[in-house]
N, C-alpha and C positions, 0 to 999 in steps of 0.2 A: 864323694857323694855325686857329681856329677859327671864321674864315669858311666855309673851303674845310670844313672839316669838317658844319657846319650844311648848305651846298650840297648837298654828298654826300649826307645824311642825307633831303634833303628829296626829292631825286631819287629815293634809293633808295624810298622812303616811296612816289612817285607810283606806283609799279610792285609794290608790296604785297610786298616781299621786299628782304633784305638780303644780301651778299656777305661779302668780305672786305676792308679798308681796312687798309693800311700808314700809318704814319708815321716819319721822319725825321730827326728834328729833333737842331738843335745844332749845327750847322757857318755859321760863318762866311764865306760864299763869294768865291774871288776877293778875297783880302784884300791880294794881292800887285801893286798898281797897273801895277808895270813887265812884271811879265810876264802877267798880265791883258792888257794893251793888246798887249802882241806877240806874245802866242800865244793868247791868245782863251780862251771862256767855259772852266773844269774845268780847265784849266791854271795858273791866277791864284793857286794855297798856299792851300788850305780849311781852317781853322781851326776844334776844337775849342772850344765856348763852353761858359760854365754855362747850363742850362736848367733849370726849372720844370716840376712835371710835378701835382704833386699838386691845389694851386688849377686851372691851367691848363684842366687834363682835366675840372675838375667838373663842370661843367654838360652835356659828351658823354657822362659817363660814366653822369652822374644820369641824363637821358634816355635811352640807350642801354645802359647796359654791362649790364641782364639781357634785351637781346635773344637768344632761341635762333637766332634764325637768322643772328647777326652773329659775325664775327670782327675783333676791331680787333689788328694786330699794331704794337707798338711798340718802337722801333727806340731808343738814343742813343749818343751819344757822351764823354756825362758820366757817366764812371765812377763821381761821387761822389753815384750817384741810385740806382744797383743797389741795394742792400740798404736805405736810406733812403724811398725813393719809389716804386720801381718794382716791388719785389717784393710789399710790401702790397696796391698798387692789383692786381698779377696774382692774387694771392692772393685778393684778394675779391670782382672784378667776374668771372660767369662769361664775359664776349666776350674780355676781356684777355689775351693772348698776350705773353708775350718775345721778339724776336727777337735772336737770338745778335750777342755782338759784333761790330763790323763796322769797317770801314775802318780808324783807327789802332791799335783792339785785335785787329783779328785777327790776330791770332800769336798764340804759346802760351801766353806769360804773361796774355796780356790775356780769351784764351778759359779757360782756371784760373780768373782774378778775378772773372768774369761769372759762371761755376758756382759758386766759393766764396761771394759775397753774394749771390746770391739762390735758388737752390735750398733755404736752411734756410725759407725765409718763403714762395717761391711755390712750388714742387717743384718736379720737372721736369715735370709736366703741364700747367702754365703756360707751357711756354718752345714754341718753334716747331723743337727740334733746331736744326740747321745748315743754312741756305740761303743761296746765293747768287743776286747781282745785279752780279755785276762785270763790266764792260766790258773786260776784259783774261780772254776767252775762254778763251786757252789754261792759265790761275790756277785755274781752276777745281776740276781733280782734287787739285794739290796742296793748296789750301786745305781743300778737300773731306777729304782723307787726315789733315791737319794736326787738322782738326774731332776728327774720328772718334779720331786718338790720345791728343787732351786729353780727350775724354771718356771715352774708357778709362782714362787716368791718373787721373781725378777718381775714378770709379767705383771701380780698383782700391784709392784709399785708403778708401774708405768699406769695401768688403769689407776688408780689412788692422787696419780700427780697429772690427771685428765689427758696424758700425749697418747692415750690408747683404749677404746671403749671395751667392753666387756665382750660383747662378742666375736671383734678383731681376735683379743687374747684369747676367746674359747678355738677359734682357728688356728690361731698359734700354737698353741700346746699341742694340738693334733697334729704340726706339722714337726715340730720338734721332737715329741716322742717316736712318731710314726713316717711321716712321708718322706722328711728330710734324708733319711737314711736310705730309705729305700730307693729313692731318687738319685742318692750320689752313689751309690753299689750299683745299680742299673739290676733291681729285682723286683 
């Protein structure tokens, strides 16, 4: 992982400016031998793993994470890093972005647990709102709708338990659906 990350970095370096960089990590690919072989790569049962983020990242972060002109969005699928790992590192490097849960957690419980551990430690300026990348085009607006309702649910408790007035949240939803993303894509 941090080959390709150094490569990136050095590319982007040659050309005196930096972008935005996703990552990924955490899945197991194709762990499913039989149906790997008979129906081919992304079909094979992709597998949740533990992942490491905090050593991992050091050395991109150390060199990297107070570039102004970078965005590093990071992605996982180990739930049990939200609030441990991931929301500190968002919290202190300014390039560090969250992106919202994805593939097994996206549904509603899993978009709730994603808000609940780590909005107390990176807020929601750290996160990237709700975007997608799914191959299954026409999922899109549901998911999209799906986003939008957990984060009004989320939001609505924080107003209801007075740590958030009404209006705050009607700026937050606009920022979570719409700016957040636009902002860490740089469009």
């Amino acid at each position: 992982m941090l080959f390709w990350c150094a490569w990136f970095f050095t590319v982007a370096s040659l050309y005196g400016r930096f972008r935005v960089m996703q990552l990924h990590p955490g899945s197991i690919r194709n762990h499913n031998k039989l149906v790997y072989e008979k129906f081919g790569r992304d079909k094979g049962a992709d597998i949740p793993s533990p992942t490491e983020y905090v050593r991992s990242l050091r050395p991109l972060l150390s060199k990297y994470g107070n570039e102004p002109n970078f965005t590093f969005i990071l992605f996982t699928l180990d739930e049990s890093t939200y609030a441990r790992e991931l929301a500190p590192l968002a919290g202190h490097y300014p390039c560090l972005r969250l992106g919202p849960s994805w593939w097994f957690h996206d549904s509603p419980e899993g978009m709730l647990r994603f808000r609940q551990q780590t909005t107390e430690t990176a807020g929601f300026y750290n996160t990237v709102g709700f975007n997608d990348d799914t191959r299954a085009f026409l999922s899109i607006p549901a998911r999209h709708d799906v986003a939008r309702r957990m984060d009004c649910a989320y939001l609505g408790t924080l107003v209801a338990d007075n740590r958030l007035d009404e209006n705050e949240a009607f700026e937050l939803i606009l920022d979570l659906t719409v700016n957040l993303v636009k902002k860490a894509y740089k469009l």
